[in-house]
C-alpha positions as CSV (number, residue, x, y, z in Angstrom):
1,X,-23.8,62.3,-10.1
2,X,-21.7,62.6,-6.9
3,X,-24.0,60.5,-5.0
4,X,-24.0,57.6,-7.4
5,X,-20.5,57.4,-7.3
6,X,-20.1,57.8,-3.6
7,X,-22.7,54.6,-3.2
8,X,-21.3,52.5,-6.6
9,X,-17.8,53.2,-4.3
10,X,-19.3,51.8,-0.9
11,X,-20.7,49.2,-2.6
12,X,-17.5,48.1,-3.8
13,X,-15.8,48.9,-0.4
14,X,-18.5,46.5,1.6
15,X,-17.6,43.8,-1.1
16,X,-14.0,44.2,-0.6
17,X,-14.1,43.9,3.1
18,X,-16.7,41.3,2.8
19,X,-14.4,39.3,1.0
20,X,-11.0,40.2,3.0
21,X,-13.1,38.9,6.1
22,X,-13.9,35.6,4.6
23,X,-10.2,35.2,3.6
24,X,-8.5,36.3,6.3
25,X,-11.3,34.4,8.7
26,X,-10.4,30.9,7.1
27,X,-6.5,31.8,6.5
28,X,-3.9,29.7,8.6
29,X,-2.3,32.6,9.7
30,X,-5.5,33.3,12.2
31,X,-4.4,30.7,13.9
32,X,-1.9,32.1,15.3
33,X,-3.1,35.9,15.1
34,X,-7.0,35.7,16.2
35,X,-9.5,38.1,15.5
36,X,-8.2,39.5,12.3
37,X,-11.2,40.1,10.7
38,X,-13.3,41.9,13.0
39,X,-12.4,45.4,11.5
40,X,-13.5,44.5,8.0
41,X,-16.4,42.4,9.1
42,X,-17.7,46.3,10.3
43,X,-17.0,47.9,7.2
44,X,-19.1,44.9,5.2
45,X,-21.9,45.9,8.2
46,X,-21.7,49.2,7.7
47,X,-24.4,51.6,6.8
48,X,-22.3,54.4,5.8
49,X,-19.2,55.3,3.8
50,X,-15.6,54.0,6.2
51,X,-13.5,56.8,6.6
52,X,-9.9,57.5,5.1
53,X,-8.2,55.8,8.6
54,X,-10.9,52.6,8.4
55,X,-9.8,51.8,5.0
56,X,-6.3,51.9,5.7
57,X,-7.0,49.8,8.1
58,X,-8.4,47.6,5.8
59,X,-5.6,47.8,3.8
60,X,-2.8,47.2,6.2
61,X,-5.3,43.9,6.9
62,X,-4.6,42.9,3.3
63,X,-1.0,43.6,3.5
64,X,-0.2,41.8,6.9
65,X,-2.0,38.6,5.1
66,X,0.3,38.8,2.2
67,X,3.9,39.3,4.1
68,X,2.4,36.4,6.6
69,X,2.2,34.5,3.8
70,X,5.8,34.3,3.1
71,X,6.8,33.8,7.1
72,X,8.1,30.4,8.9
73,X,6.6,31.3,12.5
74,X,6.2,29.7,16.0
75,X,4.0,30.4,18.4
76,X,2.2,28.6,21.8
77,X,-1.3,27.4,20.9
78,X,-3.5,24.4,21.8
79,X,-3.9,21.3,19.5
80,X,-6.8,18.9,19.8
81,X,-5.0,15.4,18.9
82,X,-6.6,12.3,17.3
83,X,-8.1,11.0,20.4
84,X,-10.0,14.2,21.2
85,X,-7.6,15.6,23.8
86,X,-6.5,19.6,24.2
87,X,-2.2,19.6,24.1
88,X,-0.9,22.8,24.3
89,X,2.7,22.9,22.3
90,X,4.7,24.6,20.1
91,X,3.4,24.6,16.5
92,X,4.7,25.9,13.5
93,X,3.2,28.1,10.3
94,X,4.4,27.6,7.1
95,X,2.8,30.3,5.4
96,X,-0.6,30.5,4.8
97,X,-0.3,27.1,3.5
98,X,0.4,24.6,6.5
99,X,0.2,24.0,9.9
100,X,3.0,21.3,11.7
101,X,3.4,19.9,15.0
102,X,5.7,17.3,16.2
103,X,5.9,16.2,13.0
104,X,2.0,16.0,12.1
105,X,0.5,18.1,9.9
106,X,-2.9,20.5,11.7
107,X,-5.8,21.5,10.3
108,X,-7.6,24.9,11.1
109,X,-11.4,25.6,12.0
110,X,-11.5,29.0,11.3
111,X,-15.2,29.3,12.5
112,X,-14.1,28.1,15.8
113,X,-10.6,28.9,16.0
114,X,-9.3,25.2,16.9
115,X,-6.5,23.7,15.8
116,X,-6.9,19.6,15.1
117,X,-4.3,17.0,14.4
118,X,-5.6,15.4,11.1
119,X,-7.0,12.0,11.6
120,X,-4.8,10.7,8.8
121,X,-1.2,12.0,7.9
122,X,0.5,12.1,4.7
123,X,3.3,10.0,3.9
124,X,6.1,9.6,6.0
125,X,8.8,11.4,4.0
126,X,6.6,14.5,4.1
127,X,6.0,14.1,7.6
128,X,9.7,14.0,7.7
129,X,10.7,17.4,6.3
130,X,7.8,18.9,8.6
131,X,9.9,17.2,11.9
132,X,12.8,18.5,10.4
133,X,11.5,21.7,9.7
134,X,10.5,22.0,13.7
135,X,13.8,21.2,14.8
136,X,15.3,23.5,12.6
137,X,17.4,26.6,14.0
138,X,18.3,28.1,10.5
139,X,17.6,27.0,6.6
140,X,17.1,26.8,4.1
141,X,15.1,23.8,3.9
142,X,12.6,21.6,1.8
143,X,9.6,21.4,2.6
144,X,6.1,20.2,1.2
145,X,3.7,23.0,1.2
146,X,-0.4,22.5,0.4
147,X,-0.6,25.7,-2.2
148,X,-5.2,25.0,-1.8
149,X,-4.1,26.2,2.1
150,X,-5.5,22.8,3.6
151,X,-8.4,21.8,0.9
152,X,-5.9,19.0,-0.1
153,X,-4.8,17.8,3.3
154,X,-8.7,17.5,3.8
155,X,-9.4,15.5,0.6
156,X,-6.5,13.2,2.5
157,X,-8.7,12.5,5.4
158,X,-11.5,11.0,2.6
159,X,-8.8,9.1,0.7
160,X,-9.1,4.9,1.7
161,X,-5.7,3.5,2.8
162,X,-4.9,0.0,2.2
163,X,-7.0,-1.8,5.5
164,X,-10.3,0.3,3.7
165,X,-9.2,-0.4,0.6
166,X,-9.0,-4.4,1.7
167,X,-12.6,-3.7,3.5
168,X,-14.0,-2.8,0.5
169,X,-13.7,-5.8,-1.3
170,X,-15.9,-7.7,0.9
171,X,-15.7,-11.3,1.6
172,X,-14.8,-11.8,-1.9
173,X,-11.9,-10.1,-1.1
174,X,-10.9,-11.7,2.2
175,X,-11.2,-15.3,0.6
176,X,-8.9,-14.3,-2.2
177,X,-6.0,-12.9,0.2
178,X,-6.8,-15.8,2.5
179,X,-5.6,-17.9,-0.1
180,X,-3.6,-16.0,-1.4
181,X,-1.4,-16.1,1.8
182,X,-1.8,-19.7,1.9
183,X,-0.6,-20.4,-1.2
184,X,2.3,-18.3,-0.5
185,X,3.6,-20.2,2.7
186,X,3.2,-23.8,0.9
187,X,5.3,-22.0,-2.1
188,X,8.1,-20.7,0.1
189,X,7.9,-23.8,2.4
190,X,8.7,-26.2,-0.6
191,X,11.2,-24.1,-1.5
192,X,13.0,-24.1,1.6
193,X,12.3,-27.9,1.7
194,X,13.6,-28.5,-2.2
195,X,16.6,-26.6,-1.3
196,X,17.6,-28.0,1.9
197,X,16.9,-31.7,-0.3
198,X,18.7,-30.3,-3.1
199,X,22.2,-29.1,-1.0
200,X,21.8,-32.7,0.3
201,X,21.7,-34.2,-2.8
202,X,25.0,-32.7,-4.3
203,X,26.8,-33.3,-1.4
204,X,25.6,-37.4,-1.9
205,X,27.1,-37.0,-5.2
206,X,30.8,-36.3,-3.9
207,X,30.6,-39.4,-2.1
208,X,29.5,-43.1,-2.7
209,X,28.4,-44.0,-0.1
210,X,24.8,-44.6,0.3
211,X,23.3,-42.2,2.9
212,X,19.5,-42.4,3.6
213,X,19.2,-39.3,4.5
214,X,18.4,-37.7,0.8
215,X,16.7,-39.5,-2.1
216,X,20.1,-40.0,-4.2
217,X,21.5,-41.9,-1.4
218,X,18.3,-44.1,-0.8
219,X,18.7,-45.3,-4.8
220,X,22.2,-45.6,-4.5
221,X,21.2,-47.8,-1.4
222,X,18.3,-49.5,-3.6
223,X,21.6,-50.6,-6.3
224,X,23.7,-51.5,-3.6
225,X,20.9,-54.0,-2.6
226,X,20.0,-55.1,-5.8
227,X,23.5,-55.2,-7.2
228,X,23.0,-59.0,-8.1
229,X,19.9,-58.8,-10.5
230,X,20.2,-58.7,-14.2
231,X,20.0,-55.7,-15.7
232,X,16.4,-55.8,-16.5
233,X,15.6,-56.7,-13.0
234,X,17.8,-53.9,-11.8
235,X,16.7,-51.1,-14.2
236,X,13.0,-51.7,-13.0
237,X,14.2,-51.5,-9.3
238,X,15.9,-48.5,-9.8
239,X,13.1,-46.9,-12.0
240,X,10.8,-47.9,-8.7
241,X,12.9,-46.0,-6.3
242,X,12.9,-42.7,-8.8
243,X,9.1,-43.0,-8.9
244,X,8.3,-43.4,-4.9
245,X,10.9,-40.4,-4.3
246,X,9.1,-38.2,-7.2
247,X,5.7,-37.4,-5.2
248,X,7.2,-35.7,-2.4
249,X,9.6,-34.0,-4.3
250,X,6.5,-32.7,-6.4
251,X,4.4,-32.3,-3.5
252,X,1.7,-29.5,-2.4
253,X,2.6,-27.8,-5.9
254,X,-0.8,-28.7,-7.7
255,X,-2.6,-26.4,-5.2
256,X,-0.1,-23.7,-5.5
257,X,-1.4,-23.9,-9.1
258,X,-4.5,-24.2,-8.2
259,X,-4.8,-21.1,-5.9
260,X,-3.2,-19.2,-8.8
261,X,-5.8,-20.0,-11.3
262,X,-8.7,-19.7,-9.0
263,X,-7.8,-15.9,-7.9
264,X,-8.5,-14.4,-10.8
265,X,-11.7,-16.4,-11.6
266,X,-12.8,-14.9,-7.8
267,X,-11.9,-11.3,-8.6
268,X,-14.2,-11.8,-11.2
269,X,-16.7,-13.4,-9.2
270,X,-16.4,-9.9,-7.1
271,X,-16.3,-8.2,-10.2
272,X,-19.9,-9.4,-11.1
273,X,-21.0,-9.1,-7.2
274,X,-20.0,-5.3,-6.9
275,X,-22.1,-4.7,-10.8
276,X,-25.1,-6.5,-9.1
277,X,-25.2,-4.0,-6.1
278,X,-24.3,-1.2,-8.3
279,X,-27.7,-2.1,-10.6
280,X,-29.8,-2.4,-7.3
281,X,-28.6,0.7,-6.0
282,X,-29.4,2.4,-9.2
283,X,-32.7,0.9,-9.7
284,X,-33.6,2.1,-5.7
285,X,-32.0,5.6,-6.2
286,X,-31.8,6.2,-9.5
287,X,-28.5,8.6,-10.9
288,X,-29.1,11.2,-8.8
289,X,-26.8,10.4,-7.0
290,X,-23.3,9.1,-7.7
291,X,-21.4,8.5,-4.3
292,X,-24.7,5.3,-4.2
293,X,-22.8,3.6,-6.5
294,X,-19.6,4.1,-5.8
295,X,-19.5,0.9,-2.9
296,X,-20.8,-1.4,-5.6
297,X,-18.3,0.1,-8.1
298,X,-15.1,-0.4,-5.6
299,X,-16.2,-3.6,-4.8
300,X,-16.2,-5.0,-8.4
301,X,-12.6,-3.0,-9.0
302,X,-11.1,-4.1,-6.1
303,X,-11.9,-7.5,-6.2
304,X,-10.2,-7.7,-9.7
305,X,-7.1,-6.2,-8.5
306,X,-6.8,-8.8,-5.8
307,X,-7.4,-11.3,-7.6
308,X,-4.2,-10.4,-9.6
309,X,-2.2,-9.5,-7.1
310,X,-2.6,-13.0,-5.8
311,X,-2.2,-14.4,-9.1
312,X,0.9,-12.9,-10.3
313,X,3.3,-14.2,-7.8
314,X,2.0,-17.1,-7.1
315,X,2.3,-18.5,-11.1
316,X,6.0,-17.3,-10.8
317,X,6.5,-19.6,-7.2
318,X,5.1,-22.2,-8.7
319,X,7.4,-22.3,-11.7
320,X,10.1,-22.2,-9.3
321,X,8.8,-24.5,-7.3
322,X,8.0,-26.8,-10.6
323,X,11.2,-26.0,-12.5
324,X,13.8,-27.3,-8.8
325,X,11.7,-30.1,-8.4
326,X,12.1,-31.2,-11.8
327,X,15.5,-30.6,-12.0
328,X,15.7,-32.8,-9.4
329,X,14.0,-35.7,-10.3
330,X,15.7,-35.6,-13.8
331,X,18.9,-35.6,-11.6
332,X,17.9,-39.0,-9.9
333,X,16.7,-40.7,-13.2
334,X,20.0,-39.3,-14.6
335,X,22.0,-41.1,-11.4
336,X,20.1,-44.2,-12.2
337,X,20.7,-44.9,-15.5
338,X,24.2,-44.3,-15.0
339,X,24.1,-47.2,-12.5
340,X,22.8,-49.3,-14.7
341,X,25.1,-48.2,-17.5
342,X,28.1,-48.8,-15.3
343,X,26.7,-52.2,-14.3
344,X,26.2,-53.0,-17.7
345,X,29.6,-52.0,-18.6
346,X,31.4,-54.3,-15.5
347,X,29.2,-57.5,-16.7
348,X,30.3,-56.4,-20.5
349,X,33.9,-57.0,-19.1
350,X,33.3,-60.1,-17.3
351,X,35.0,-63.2,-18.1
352,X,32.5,-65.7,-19.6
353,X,32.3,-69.7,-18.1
């Protein structure tokens, strides 16, 4: 009876220090305290019951990890950065849960014992609070902690930022921000052009004298020319002038609109494109496999999502565009009419022969 429970008891021991080692081996805090968990990697090993002193040892092992756990250490150790090359610095633990150096968050190989600078950092604010943290001389102060100890900041180093996420909807996707970004400069260059010839425009109608300069002028300078005619003759000179100053007014907008219609019917064009590859990929492979579809798959979502962010702003630039430039040729029909109403009015008054 004895002797079952003694080996039902090592049995259990050898477990527990077979799983201590495995914790303690991948734990952050062997970074900075190596070789850890040699003692209970020889009680796992062992052939025979530990003794009362090994498995306080074993204990004191669990303990240490727990109070390390709540510690904000320094200590000297060397840092492979993202170009391959060994830096020895000063690096900070956060716990058991992170690793910081000059502001970039480290990962830990705890087969090897190496330190590496992750290949992709989180977001600026969180690498923020770790520079501040590193500069720090006393806290309390916030900081973003990874409670998996690391399993998240390596999912990071999978995740796609934007240039991937642009690479991954193909050529598709390059045509659509290609003219997307074209249609974006014509948009903002006719508004910076309707503005400028809008600002000229009111300032013509403080004044009456004809300046060339702005299309308000050159009708007033189309009446002043034609100031003899009969009304009829006048009216149709004036309506002349309004309709050769309307095309450039109106100018380049028809392919604003016509990039923002055509975006989304691309991103559906990529939409069908990455379905096509994800069909072939299944019909080659099968389902065994997911991460074979997933290109195909990315391809057809991202391509949609360009195609609407492309879109979206350029149907509101163009009704900006539209909405000044028809203000503005409304204005000058508006300016001649008047002329002719005020001519009207002065040969109305006339003496007659």
């Amino acid at each position: 009876m004895r002797i079952g429970n003694f080996g039902e008891l090592f049995g259990v021991v050898r477990q527990v220090a077979g799983d201590a080692k495995g914790v303690v081996d991948a734990s952050l805090v062997s970074a900075q305290r190596s070789g850890r968990g040699a003692h209970a990697d020889s009680i796992a090993q062992a052939r025979e019951l530990p003794g009362l002193d090994e498995l306080k040892e074993l204990q004191l092992l669990l303990l240490e990890e727990m109070v390390a756990s709540s510690e904000v250490s320094r200590f000297a150790a060397r840092v492979t950065d993202r170009t391959g090359a060994f830096e020895d610095g000063e690096v900070v633990r956060i716990g058991a849960f992170n690793l910081i150096r000059n502001g970039d968050f480290l990962a830990f190989d705890g087969s090897t014992g190496t330190l590496q600078t992750l290949p992709r950092q989180p977001p600026s604010r969180f690498r923020a609070l770790a520079e501040a943290l590193q500069e720090a001389t006393e806290g309390p102060l916030p900081m973003a902690i990874d409670p998996t100890r690391g399993q998240l900041l390596g999912l990071l180093i999978q995740t796609p930022d934007l240039p991937e996420r642009i690479r991954q909807g193909s050529y598709v996707g390059y045509v659509i921000i290609g003219m997307g970004l074209a249609g974006i400069a014509i948009a903002l260059w006719r508004l910076i052009f309707l503005h400028a010839v809008r600002r000229r425009v009111r300032a013509q109608l403080g004044q009456r004298e004809a300046d060339a300069g702005n299309p308000l002028g050159r009708i007033f300078a189309v009446f002043d020319a034609h100031r003899g005619l009969e009304l009829e003759a006048l009216s149709l000179r004036l309506d002349e002038a309004v309709m050769r100053e309307t095309p450039a007014l109106e100018r380049w907008q028809g392919i604003v609109k016509v990039f923002a219609a055509l975006a989304p019917l691309l991103g559906l064009l990529g939409t069908v494109v990455g379905m096509i590859i994800t069909f072939q990929q299944l019909t080659l492979f099968g389902t065994g496999d997911p991460k074979l579809m997933a290109g195909g798959i990315l391809q057809a979502l991202m391509t949609t999502v360009l195609g609407l962010i492309v879109a979206i702003p350029l149907v509101l630039l163009h009704s900006v565009v539209a909405s000044i430039s028809r203000s503005l040729v409304e204005l000058l029909e508006e300016q001649s009419v008047g002329l002719v109403a005020r001519r009207a009015s002065q040969a109305a008054g006339e003496p007659r022969v």
